[in-house]
Backbone bond lengths (Angstrom), bond angles and torsions (degrees), N, CA, C in turn:
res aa  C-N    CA-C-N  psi(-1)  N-CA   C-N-CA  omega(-1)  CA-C   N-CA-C  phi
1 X - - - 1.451 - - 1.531 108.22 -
2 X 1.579 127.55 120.18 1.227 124.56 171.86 1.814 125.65 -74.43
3 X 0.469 97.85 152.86 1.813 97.22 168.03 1.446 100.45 -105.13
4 X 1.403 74.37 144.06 2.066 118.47 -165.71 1.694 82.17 -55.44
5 X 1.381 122.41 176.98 0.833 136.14 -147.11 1.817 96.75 -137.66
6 X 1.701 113.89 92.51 1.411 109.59 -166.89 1.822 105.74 -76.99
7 X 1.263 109.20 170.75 1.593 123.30 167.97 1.535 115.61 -54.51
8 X 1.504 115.10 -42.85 1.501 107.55 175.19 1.589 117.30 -58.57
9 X 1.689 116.66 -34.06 1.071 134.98 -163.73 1.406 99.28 -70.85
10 X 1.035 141.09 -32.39 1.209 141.65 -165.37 1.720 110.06 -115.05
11 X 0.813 125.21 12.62 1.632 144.86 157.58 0.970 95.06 -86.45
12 X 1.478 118.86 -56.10 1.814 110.75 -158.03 1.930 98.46 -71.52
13 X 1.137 103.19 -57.38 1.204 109.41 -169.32 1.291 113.66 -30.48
14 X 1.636 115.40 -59.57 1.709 148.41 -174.36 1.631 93.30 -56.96
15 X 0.954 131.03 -59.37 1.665 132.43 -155.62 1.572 88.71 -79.53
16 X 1.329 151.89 -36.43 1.171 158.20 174.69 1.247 104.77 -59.48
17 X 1.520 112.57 -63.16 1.496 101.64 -170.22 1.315 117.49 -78.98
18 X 1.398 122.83 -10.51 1.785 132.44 168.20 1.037 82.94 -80.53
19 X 1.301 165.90 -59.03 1.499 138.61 -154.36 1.549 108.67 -83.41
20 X 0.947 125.54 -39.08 1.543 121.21 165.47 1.072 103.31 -36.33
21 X 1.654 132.31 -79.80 1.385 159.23 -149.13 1.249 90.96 -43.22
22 X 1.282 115.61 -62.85 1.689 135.13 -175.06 1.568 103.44 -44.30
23 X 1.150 112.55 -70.68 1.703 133.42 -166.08 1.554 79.61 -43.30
24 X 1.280 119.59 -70.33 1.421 115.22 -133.93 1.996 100.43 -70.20
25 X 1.208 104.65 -20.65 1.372 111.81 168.10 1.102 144.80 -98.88
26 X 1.764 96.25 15.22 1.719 121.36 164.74 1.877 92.49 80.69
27 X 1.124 146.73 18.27 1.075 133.95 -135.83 1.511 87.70 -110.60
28 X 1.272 125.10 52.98 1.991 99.19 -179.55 2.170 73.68 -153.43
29 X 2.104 74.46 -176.06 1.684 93.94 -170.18 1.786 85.08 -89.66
30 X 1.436 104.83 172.27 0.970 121.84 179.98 1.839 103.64 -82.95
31 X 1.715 117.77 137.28 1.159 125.79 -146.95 1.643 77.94 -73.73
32 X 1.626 103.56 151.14 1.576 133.02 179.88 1.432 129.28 39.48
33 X 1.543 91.09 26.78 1.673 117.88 -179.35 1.900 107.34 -70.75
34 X 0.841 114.95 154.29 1.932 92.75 161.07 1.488 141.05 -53.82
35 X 1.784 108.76 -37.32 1.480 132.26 149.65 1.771 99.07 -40.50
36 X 1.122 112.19 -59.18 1.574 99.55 -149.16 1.843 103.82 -72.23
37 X 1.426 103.66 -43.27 1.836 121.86 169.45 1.571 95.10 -41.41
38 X 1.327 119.09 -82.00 1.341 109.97 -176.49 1.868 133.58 -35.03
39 X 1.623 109.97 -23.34 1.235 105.27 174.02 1.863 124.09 -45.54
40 X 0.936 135.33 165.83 1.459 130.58 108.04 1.304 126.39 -23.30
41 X 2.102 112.40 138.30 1.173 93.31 178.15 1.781 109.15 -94.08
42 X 1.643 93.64 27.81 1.886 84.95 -172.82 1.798 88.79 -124.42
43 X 1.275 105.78 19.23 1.268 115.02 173.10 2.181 100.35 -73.61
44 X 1.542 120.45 137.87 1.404 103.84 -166.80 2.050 85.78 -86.77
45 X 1.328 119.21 -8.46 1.570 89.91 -164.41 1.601 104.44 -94.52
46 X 1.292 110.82 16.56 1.484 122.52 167.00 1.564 92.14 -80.05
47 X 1.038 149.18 -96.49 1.412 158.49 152.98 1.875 105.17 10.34
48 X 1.231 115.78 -46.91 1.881 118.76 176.74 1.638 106.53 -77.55
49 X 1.220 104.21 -26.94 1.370 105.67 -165.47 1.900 95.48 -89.01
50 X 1.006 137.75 -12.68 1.323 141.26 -156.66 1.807 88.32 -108.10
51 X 1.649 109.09 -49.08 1.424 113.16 -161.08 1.673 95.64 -66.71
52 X 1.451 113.80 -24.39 1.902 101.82 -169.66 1.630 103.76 -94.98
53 X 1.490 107.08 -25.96 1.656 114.97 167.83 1.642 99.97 -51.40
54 X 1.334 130.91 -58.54 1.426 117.14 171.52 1.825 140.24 -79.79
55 X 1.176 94.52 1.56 1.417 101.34 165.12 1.666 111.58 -96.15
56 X 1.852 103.08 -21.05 1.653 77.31 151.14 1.290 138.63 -111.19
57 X 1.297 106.16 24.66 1.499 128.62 -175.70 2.167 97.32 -80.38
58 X 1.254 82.62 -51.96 1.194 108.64 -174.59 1.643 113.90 -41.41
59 X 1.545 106.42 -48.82 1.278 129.77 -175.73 1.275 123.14 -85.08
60 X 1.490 116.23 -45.20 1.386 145.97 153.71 1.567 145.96 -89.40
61 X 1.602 81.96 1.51 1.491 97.84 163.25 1.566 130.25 21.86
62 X 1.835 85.77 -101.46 1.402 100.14 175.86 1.627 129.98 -64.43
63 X 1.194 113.24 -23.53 1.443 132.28 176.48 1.155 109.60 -71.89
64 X 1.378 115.59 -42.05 1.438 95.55 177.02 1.892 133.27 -95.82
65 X 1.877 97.71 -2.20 0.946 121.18 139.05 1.519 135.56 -31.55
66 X 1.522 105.34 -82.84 1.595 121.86 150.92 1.707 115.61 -37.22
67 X 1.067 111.62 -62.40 1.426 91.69 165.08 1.508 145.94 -71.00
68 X 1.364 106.24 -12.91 1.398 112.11 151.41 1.424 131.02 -68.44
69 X 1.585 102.44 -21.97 1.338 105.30 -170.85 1.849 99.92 -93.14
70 X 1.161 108.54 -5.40 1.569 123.08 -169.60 1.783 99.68 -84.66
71 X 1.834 106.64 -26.87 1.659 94.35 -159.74 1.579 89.83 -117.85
72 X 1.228 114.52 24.19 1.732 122.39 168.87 1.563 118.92 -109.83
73 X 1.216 86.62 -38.85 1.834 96.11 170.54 1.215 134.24 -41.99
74 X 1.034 124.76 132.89 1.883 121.32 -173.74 1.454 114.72 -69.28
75 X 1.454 100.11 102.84 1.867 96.59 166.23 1.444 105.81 -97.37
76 X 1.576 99.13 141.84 1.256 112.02 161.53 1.561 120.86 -54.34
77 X 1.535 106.58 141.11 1.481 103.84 -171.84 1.608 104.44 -75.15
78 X 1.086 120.15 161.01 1.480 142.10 174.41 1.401 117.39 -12.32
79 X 1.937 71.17 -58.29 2.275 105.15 -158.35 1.964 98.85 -57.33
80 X 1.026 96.63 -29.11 1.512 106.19 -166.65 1.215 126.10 -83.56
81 X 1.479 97.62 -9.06 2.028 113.87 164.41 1.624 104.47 -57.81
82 X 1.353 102.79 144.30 1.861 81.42 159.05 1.643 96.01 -100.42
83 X 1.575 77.27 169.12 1.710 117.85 -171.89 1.571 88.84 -50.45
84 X 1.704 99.17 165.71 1.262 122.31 -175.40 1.880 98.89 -85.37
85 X 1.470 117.27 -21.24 1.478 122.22 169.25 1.347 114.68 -74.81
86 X 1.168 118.74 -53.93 1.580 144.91 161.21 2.085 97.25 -33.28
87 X 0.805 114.78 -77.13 1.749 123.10 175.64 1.504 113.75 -43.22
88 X 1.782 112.82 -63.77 1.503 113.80 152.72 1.659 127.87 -28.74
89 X 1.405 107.76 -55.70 1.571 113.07 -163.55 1.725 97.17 -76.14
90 X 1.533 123.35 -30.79 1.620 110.01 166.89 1.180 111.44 -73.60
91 X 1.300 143.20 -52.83 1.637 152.66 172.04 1.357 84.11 -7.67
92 X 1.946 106.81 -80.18 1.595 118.49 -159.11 1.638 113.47 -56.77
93 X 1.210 119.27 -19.67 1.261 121.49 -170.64 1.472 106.60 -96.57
94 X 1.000 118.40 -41.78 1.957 123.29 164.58 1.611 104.36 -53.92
95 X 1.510 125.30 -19.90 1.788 122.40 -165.00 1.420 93.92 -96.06
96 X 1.317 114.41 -35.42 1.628 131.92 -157.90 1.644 109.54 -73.53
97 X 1.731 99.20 -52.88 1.718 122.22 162.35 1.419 115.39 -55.44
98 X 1.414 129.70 -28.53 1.457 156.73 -152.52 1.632 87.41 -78.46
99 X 1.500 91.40 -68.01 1.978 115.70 -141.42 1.566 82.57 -68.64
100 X 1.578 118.71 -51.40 1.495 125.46 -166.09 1.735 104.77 -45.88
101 X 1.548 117.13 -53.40 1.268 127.11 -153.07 2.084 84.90 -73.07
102 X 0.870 140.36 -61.48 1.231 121.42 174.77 1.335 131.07 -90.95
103 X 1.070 119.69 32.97 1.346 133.31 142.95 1.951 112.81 87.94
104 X 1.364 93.82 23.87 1.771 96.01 -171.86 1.263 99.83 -112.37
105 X 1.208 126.46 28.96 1.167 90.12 165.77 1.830 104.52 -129.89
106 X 2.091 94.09 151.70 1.310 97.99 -155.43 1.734 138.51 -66.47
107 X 1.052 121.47 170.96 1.218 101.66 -142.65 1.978 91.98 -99.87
């Protein structure tokens, strides 16, 4: 004996098969894009955009792992490079220490 076929059951079904439909026709934002954040979550191309986010997770796993972990990481700010004079004046001082340690340089 089957059971009747309730209203939730057929939401789910419907929002599944519009999000398939979608997926399979490229039709959504790219998963955790701003487009895609902005959806509804009963929106179905929230659901296509999640299903292709894991088929390339799936595939690319680790890569895209590594690259997440690449655009989270703490870079030093700018200010904190040294100067392009600052870089010069060690260059000359590493050649200077260089020449000293074997004895060429003139007297």
């Amino acid at each position: 004996m089957s059971r009747p076929e309730t209203d939730e059951t057929a939401v789910i079904r419907d929002y599944w098969t519009a999000a398939r439909a979608l997926y399979k026709r490229g039709d959504f934002p790219d998963y955790g894009s701003p487009d895609w954040c902005a959806l509804d979550l009963e929106d179905p191309r929230k659901m296509a955009g999640l299903v292709a986010f894991a088929q390339m997770w799936l595939k690319y796993g680790d890569e895209i792992a590594a690259d997440l972990n690449r655009q989270l990481a703490y870079h030093e700010p700018a200010w904190n490079y040294p100067t392009l004079a600052e870089r010069d004046q060690a260059h000359h001082d590493m050649l200077a220490r260089a020449r000293r340690s074997t004895g060429k340089e003139a007297a």
